[in-house]
Residue frames as a rotation matrix with the C-alpha (Angstrom) as fourth column:
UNK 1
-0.026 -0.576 0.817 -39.89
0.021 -0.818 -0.575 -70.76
0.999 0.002 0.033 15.28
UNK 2
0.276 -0.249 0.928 -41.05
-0.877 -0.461 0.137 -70.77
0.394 -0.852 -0.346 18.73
UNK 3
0.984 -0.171 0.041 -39.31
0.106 0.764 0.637 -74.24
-0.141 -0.622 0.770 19.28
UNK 4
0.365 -0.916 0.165 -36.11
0.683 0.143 -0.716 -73.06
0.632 0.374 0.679 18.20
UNK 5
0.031 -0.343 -0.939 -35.84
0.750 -0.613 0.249 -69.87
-0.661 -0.712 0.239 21.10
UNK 6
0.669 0.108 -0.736 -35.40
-0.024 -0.986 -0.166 -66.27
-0.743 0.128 -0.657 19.82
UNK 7
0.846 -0.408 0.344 -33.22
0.441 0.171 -0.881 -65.56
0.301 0.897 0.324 16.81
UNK 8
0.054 -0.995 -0.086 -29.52
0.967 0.073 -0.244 -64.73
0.249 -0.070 0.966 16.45
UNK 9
-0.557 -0.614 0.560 -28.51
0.658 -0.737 -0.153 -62.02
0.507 0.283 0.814 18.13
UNK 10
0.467 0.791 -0.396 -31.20
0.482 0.148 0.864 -61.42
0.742 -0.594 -0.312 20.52
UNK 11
0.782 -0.199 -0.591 -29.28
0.622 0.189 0.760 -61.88
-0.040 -0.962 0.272 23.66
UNK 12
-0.186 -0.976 -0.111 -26.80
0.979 -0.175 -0.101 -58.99
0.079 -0.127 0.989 22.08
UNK 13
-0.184 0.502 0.845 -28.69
0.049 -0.854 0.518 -56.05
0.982 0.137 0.132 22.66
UNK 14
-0.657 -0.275 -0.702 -28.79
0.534 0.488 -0.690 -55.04
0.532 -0.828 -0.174 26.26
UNK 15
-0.142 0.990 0.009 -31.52
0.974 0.138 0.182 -54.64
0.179 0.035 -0.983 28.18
UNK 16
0.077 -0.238 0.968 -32.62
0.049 -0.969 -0.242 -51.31
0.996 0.066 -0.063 29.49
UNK 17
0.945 0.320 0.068 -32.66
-0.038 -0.098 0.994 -52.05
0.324 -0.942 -0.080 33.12
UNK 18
0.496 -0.808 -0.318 -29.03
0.837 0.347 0.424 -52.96
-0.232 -0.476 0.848 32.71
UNK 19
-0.570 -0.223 0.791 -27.96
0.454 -0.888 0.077 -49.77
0.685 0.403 0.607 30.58
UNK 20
0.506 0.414 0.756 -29.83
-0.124 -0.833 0.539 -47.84
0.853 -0.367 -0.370 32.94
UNK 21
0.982 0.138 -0.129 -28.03
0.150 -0.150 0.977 -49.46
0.116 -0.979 -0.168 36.13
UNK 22
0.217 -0.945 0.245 -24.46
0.935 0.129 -0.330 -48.79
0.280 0.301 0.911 34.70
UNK 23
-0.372 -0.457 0.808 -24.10
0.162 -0.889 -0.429 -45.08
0.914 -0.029 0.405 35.20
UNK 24
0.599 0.235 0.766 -25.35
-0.600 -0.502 0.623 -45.14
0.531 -0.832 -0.160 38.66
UNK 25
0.914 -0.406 -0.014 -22.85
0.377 0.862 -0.339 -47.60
0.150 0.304 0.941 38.94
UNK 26
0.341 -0.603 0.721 -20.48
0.812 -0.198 -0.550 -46.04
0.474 0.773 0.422 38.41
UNK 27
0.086 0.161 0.983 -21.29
-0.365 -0.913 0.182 -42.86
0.927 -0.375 -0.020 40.50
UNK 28
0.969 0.192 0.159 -21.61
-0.184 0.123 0.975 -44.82
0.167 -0.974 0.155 43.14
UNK 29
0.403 -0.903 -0.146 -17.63
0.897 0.422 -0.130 -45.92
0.179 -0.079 0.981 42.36
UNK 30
-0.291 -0.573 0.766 -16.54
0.156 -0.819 -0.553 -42.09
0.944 -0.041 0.327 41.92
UNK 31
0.513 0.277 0.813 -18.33
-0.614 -0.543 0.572 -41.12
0.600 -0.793 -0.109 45.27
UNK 32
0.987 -0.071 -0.146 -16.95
0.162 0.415 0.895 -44.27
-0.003 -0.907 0.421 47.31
UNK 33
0.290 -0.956 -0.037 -13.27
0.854 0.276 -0.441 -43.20
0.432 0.096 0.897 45.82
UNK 34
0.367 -0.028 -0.930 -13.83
0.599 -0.757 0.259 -39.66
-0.712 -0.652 -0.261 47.38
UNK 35
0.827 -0.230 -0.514 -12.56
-0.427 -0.850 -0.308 -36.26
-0.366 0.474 -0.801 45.20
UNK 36
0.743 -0.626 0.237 -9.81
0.428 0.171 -0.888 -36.51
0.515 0.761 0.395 42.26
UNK 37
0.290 -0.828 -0.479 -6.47
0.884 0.040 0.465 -35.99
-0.366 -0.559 0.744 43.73
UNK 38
-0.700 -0.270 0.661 -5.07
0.424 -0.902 0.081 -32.69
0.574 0.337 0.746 43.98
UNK 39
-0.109 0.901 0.420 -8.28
0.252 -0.384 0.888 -31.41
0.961 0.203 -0.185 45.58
UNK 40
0.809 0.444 -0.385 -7.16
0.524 -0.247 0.815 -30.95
0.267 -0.861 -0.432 48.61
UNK 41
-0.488 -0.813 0.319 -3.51
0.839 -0.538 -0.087 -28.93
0.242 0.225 0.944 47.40
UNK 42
-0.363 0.130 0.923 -5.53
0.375 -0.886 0.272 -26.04
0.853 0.444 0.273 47.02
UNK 43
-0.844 0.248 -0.476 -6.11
0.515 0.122 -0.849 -24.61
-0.152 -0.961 -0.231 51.22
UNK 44
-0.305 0.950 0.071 -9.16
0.872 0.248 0.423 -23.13
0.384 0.191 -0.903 52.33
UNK 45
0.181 0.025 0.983 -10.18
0.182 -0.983 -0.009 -19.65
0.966 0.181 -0.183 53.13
UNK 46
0.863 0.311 0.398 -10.85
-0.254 -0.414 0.874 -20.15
0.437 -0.856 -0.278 56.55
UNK 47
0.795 -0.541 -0.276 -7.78
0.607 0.710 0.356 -21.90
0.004 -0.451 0.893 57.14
UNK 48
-0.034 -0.622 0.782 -5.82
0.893 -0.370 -0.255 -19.28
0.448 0.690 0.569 55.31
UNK 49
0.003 0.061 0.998 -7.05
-0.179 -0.982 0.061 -16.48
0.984 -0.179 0.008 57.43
UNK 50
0.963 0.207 0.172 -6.96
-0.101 -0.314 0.944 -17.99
0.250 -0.927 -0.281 60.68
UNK 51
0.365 -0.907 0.212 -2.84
0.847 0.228 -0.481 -18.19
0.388 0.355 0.851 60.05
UNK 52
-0.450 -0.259 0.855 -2.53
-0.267 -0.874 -0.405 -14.31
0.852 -0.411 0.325 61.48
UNK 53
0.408 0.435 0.803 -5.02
-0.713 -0.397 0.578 -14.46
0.570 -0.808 0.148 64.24
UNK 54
0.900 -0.196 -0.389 -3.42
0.388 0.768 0.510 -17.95
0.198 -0.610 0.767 65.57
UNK 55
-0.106 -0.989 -0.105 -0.07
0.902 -0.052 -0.428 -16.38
0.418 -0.140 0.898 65.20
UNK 56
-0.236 0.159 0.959 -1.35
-0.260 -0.961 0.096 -12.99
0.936 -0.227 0.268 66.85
UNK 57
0.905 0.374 0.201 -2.75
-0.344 0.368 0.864 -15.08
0.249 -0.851 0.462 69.98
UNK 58
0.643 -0.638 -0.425 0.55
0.471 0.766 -0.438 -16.86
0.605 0.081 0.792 70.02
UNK 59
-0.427 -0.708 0.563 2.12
0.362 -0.704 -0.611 -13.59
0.829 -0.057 0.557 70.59
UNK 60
-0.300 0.231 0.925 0.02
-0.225 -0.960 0.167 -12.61
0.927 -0.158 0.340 73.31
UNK 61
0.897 0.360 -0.259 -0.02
0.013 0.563 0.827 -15.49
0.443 -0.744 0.500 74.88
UNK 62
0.248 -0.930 -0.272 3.92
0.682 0.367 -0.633 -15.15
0.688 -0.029 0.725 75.48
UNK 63
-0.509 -0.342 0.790 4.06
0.175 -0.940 -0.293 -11.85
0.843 -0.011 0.539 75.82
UNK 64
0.470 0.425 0.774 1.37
-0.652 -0.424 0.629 -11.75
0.595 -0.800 0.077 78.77
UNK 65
0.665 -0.457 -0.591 3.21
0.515 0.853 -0.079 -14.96
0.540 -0.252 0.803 80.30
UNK 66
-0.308 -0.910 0.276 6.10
0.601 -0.411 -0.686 -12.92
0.738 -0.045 0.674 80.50
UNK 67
-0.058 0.275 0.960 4.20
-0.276 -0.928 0.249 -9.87
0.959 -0.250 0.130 82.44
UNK 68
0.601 0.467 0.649 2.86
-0.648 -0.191 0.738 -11.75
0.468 -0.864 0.187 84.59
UNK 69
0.601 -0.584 -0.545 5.73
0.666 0.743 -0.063 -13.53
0.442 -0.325 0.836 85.63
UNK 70
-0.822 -0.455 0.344 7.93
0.233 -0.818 -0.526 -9.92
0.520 -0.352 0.778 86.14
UNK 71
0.033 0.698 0.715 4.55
-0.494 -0.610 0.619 -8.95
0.869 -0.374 0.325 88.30
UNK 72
0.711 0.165 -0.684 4.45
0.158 0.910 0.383 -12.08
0.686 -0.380 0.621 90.22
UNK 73
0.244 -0.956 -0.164 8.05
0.779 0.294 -0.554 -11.87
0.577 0.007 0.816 91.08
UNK 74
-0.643 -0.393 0.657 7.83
-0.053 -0.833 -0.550 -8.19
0.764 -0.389 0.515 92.22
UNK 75
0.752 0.659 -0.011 4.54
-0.255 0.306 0.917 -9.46
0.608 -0.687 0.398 94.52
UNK 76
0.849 -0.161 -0.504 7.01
0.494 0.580 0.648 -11.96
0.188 -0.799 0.572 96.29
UNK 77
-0.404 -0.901 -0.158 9.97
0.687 -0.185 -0.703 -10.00
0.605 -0.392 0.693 96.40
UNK 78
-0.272 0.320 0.908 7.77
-0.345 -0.913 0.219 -6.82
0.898 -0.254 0.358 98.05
UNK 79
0.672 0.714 -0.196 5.79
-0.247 0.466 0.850 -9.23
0.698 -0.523 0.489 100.07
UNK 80
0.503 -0.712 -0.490 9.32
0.758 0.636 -0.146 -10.53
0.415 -0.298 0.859 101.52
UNK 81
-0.332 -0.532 0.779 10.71
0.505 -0.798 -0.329 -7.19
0.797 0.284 0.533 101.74
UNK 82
-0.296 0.648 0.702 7.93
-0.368 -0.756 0.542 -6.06
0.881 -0.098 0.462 103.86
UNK 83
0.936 0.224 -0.272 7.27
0.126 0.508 0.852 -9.30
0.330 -0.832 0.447 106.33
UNK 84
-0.171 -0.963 -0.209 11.79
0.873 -0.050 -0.485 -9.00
0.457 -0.266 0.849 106.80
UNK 85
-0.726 -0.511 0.459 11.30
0.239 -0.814 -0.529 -5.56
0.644 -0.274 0.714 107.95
UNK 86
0.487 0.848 0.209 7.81
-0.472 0.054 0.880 -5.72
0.734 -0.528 0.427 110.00
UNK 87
0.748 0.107 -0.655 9.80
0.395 0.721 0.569 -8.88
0.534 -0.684 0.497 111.97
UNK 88
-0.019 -0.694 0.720 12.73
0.737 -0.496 -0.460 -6.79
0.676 0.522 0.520 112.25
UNK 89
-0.527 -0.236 0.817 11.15
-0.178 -0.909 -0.377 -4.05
0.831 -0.344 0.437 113.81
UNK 90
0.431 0.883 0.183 9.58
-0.512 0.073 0.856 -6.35
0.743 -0.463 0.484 116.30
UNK 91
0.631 -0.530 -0.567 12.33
0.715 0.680 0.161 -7.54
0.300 -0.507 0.808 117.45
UNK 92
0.810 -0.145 -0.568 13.63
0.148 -0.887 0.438 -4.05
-0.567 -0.439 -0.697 117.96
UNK 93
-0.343 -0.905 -0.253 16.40
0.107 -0.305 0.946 -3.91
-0.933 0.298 0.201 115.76
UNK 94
0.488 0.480 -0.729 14.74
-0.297 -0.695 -0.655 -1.70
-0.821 0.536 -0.196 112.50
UNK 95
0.116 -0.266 0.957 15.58
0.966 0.253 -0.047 -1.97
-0.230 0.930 0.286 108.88
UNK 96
-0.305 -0.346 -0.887 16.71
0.217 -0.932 0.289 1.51
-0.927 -0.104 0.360 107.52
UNK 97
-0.894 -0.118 -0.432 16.15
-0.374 -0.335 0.865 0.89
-0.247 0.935 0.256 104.18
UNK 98
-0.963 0.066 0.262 12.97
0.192 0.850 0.490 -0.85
-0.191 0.522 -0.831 103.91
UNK 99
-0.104 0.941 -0.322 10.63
0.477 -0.237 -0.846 1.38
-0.873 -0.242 -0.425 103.94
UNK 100
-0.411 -0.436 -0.801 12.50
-0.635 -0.493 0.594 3.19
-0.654 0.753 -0.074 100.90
UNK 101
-0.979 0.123 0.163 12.82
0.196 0.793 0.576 -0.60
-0.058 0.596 -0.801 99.07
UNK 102
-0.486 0.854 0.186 9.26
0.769 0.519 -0.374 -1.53
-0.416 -0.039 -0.909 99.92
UNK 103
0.001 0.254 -0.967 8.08
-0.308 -0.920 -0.242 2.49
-0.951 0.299 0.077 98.41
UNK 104
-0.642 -0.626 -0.442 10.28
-0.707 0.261 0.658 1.31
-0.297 0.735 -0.610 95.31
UNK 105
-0.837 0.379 0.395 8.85
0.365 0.924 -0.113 -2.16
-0.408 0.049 -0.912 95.06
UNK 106
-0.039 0.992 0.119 5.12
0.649 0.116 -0.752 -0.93
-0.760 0.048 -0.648 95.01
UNK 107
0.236 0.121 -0.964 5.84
-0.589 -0.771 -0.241 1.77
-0.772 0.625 -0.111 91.99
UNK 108
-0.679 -0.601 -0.422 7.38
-0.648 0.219 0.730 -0.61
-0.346 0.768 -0.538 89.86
UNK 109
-0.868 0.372 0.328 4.33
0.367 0.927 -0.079 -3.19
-0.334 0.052 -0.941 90.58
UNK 110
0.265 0.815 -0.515 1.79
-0.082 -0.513 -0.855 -0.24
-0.961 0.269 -0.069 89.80
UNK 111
0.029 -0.013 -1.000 3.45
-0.887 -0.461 -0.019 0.47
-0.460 0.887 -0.025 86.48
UNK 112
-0.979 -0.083 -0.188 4.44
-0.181 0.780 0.599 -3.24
0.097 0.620 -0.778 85.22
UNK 113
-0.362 0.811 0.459 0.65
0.432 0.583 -0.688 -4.53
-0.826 -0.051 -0.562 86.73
UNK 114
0.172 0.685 -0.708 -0.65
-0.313 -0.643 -0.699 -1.65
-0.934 0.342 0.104 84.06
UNK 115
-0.477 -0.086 -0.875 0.95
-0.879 0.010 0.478 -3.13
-0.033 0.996 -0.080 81.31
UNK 116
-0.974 0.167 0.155 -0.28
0.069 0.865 -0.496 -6.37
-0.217 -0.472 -0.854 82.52
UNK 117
-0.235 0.795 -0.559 -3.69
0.169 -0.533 -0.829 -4.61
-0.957 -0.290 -0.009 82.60
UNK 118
-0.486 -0.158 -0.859 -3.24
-0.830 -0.225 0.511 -3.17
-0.275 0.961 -0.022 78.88
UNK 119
-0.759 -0.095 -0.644 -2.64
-0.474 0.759 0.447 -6.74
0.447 0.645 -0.621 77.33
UNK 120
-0.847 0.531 -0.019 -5.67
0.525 0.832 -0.182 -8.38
-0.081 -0.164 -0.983 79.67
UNK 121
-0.593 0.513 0.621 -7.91
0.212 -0.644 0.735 -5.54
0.777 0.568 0.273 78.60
UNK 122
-0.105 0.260 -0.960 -8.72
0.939 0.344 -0.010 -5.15
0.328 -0.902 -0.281 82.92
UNK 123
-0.987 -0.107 -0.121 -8.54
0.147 -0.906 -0.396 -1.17
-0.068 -0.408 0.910 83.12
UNK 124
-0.418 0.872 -0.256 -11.68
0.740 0.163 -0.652 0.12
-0.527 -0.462 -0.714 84.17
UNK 125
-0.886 0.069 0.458 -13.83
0.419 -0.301 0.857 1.78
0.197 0.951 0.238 81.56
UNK 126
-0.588 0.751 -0.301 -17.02
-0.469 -0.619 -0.630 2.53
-0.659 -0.230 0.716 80.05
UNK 127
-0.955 -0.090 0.283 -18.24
0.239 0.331 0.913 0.28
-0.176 0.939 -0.295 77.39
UNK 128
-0.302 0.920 0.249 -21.58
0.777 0.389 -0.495 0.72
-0.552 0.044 -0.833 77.93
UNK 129
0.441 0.011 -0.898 -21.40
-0.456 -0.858 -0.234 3.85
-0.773 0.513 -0.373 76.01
UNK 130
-0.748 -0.535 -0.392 -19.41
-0.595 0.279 0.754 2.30
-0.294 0.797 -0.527 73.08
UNK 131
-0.872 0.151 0.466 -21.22
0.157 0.987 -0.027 -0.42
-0.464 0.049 -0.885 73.00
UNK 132
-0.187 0.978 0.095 -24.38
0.552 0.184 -0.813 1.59
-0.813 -0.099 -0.574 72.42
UNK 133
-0.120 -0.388 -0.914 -22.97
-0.573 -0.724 0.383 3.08
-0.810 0.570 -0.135 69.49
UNK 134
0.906 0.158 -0.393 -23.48
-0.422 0.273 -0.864 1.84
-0.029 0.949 0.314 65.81
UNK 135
0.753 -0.609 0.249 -20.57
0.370 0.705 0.605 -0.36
-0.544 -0.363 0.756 64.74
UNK 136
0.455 -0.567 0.686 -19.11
0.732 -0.201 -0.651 1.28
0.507 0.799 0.324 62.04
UNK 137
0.479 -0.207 0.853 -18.83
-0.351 -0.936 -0.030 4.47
0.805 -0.285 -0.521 64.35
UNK 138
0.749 -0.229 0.621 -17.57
-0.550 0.306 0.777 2.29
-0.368 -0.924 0.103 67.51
UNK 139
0.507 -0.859 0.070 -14.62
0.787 0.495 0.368 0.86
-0.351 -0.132 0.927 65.56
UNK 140
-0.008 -0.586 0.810 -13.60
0.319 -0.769 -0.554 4.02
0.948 0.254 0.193 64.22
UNK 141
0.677 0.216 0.704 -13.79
-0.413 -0.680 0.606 5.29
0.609 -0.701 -0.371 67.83
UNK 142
0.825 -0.529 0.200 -11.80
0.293 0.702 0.649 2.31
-0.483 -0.477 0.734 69.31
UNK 143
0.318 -0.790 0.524 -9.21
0.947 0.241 -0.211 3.05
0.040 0.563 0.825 66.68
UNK 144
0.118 -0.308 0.944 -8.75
-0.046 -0.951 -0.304 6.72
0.992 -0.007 -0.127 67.41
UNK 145
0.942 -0.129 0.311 -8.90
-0.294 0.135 0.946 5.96
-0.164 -0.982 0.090 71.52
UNK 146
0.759 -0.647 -0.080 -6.01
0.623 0.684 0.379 3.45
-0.190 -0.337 0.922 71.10
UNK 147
0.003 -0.639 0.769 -3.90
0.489 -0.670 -0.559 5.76
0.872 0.378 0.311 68.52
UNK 148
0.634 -0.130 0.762 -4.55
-0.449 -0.864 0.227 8.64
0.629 -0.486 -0.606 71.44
UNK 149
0.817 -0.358 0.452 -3.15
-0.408 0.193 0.892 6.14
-0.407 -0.914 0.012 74.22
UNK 150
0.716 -0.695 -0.064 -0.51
0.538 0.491 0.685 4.93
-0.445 -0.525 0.725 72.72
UNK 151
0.091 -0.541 0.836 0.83
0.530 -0.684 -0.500 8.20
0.843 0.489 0.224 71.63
UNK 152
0.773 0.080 0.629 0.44
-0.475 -0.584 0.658 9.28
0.420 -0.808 -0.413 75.38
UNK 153
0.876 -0.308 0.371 2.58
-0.229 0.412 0.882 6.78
-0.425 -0.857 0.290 76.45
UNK 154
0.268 -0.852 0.449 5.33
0.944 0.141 -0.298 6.91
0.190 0.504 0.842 73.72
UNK 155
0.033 -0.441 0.897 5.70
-0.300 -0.860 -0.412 10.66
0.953 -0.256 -0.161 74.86
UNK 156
0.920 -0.007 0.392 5.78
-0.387 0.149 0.910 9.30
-0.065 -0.989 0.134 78.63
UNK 157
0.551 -0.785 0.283 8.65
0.683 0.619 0.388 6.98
-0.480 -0.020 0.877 77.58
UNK 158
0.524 -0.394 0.755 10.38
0.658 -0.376 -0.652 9.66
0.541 0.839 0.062 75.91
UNK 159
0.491 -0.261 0.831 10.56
-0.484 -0.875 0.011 12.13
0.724 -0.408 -0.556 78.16
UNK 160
0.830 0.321 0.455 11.32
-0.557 0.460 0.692 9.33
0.013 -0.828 0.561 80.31
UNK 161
0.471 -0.881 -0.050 14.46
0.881 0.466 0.081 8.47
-0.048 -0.083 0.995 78.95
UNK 162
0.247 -0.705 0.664 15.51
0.424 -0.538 -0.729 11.84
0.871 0.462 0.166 78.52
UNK 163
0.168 -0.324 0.931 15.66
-0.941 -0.335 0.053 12.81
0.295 -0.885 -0.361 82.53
UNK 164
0.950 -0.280 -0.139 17.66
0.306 0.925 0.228 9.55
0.065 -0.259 0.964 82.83
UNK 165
-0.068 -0.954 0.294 21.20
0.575 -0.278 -0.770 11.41
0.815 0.117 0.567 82.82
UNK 166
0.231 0.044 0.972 19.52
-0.859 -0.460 0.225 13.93
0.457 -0.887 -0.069 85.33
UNK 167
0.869 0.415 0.269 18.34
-0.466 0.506 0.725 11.29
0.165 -0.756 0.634 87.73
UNK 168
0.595 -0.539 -0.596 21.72
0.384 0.842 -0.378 9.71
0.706 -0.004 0.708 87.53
UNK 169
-0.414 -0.775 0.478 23.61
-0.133 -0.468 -0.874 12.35
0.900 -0.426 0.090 89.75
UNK 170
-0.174 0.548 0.818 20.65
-0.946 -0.325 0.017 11.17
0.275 -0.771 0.574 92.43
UNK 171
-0.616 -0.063 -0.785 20.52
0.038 0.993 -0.110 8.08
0.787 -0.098 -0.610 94.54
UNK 172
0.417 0.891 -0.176 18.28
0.172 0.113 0.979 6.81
0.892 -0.439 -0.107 97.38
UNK 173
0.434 -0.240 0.868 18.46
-0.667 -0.733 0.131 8.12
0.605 -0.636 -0.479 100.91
UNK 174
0.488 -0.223 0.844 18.99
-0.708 0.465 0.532 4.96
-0.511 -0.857 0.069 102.81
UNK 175
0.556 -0.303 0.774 20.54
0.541 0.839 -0.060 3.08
-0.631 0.452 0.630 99.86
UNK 176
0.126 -0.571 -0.811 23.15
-0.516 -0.736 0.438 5.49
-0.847 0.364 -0.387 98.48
UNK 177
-0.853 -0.505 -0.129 24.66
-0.257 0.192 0.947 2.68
-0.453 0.841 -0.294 95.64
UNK 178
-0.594 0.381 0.709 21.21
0.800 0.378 0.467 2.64
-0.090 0.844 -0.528 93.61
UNK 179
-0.819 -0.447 -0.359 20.70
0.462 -0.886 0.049 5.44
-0.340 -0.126 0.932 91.98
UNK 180
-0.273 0.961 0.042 17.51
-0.080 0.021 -0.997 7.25
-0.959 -0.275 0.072 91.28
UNK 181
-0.359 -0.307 -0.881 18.13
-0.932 0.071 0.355 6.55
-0.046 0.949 -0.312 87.57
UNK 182
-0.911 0.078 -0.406 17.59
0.078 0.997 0.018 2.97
0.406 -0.016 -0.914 88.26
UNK 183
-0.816 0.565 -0.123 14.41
0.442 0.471 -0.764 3.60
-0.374 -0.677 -0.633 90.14
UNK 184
-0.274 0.603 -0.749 13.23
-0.436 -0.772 -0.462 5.81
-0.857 0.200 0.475 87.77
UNK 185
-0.868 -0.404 -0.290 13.65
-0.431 0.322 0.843 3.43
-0.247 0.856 -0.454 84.71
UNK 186
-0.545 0.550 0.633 10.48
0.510 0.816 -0.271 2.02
-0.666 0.175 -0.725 85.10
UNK 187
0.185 0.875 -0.447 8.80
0.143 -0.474 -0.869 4.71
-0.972 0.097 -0.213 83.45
UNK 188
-0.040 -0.079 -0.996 10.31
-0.999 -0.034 0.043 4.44
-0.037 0.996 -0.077 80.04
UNK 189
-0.919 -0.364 -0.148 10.54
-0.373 0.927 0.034 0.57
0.125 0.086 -0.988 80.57
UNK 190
-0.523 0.835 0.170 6.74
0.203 0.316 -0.927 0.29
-0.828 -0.450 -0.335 81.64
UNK 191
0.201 0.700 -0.685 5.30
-0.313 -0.617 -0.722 2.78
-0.928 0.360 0.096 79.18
UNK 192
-0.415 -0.632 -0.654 7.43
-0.901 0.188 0.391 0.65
-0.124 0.752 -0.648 76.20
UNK 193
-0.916 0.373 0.151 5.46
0.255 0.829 -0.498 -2.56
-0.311 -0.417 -0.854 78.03
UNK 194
-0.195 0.980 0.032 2.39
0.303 0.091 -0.949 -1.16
-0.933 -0.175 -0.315 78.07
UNK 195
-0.297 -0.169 -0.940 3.07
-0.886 -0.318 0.337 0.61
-0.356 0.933 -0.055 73.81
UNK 196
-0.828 -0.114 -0.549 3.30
-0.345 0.876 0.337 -3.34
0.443 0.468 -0.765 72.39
UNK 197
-0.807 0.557 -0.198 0.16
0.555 0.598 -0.579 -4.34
-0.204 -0.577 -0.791 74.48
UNK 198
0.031 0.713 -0.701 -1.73
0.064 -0.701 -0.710 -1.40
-0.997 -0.023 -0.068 73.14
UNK 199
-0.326 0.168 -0.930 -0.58
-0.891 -0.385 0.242 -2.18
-0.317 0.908 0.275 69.58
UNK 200
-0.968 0.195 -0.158 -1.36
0.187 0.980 0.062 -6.06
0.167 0.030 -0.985 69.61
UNK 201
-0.596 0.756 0.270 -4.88
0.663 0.653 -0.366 -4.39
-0.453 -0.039 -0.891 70.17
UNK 202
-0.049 0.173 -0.984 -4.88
-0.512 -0.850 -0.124 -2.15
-0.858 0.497 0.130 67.98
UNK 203
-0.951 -0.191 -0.244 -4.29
-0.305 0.713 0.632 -4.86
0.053 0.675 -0.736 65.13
UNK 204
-0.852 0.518 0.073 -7.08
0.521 0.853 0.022 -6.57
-0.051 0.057 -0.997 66.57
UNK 205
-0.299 0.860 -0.413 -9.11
0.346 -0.305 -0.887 -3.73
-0.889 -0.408 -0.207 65.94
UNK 206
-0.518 -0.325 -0.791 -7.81
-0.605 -0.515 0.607 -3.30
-0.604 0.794 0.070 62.71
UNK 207
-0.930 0.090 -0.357 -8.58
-0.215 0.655 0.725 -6.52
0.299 0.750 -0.590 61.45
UNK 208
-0.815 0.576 0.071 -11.98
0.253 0.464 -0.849 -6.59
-0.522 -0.673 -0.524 63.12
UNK 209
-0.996 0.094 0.004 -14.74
0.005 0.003 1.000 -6.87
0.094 0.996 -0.003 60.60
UNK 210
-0.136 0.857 -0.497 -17.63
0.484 0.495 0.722 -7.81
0.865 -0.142 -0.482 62.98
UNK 211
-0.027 -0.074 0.997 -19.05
-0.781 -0.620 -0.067 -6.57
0.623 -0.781 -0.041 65.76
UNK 212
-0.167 -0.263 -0.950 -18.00
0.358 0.882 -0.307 -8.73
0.919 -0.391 -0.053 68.65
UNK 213
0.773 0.585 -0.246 -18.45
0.334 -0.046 0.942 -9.11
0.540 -0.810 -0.230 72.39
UNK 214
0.550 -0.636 0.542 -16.95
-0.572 -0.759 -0.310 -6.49
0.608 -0.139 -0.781 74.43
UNK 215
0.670 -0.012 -0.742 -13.90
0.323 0.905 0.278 -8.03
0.668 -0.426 0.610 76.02
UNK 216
-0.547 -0.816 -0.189 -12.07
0.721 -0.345 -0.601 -5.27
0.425 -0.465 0.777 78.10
UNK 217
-0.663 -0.007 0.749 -12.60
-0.099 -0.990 -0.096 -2.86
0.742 -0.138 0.656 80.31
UNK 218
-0.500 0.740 -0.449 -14.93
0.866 0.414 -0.281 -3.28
-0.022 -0.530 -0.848 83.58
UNK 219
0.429 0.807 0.405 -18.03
0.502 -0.586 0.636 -1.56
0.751 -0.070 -0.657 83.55
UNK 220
-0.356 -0.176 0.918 -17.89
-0.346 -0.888 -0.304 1.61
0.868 -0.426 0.255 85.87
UNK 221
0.526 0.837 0.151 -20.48
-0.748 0.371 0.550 -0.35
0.405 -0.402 0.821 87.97
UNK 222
0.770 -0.110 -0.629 -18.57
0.149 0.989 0.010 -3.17
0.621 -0.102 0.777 88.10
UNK 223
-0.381 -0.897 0.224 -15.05
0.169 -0.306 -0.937 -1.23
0.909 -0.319 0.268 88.99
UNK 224
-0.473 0.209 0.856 -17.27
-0.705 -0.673 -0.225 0.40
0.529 -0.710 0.466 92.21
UNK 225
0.583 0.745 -0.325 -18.15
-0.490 0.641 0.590 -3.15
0.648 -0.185 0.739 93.49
């Protein structure tokens, strides 16, 4: 027997080292193909929820673009306004109207800079009080602040278009053809600017879930530096 070799059928039984090295085998094939198809159809939470807040920046990144392009614009036209009528009167021959314009000029840049202001969250505050407040009680406080301001400023713009028909029978003294209608407009046109900048953070207090670092408002301190 043991010159003939092992009997029939031996060599069909497999061993256990091989039957043990099949299923890791195997695993090692499913892991180097990577997840069953389909598995990545289905999106992901976080992806799914940052879909508002990217499209909420988006908006605010235009929208302040814009401001500060109508601010800019009223900088260089004042700034011009003001050096034309300085050289002007140094050469002895005055501007009449440019002290009027250049009056004009610097109201419209107060109200647009505020909306400007609004949307870059740059008005001078208090946070350190909020801030030292519990969170649950400091977003319910943010959300009742904002509601108050931008109900102050949707009655500003109201009342503001309604003494637009007055103002129309009035024009400037040294510029009779622009009437004071037109110079008054910023104040429903500012206070409409500065509404949409006060609800774009109102949203973001809405959806705010966490407490987060304070990103508006300079410190009293800071404003008196």
């Amino acid at each position: 027997m043991s010159a003939e070799g092992p009997p029939r059928g031996a060599n069909s039984a497999p061993s256990g080292g091989s039957a043990a090295a099949k299923p890791q085998a195997w695993g090692d094939h499913v892991r180097a193909e990577g997840p069953p198809r389909g598995a990545n159809s289905a999106p992901s939470g976080g992806s799914a929820a940052a879909k508002p807040q990217a499209w909420g920046d988006h908006i605010r990144h235009v929208y302040g673009r814009f401001l500060e392009v109508l601010v800019s614009a009223l900088m260089i036209v004042l700034f011009v306004e003001v050096t034309l009528g300085v050289v002007f009167r140094a050469i002895g021959a005055s501007l009449i109207w440019y002290d009027e314009i250049a009056s004009v000029l610097l109201a419209w840049l107060t109200f647009y800079g505020a909306a400007l202001g609004s949307l870059k969250r740059a008005h001078i505050g208090c946070p350190e009080l909020v801030q030292a407040m519990p969170w649950p009680t400091r977003r319910i406080l943010n959300i009742v602040a904002q509601l108050f301001v931008i109900g102050f400023f949707v009655l500003l713009g109201g009342v503001g278009i309604e003494i637009m028909p007055i103002l129309a029978t009035d024009a400037l003294v040294s510029v009779p053809e622009i009437p004071m209608s037109v110079v008054q407009s910023v104040i429903p046109i500012s206070s409409i600017l500065i509404v949409i900048a006060e609800l774009l953070h109102l949203v973001d207090l809405i959806r705010e879930r966490a407490p987060a670092e304070p990103t508006g408002g300079l410190s009293l301190s800071e404003g008196l530096h």
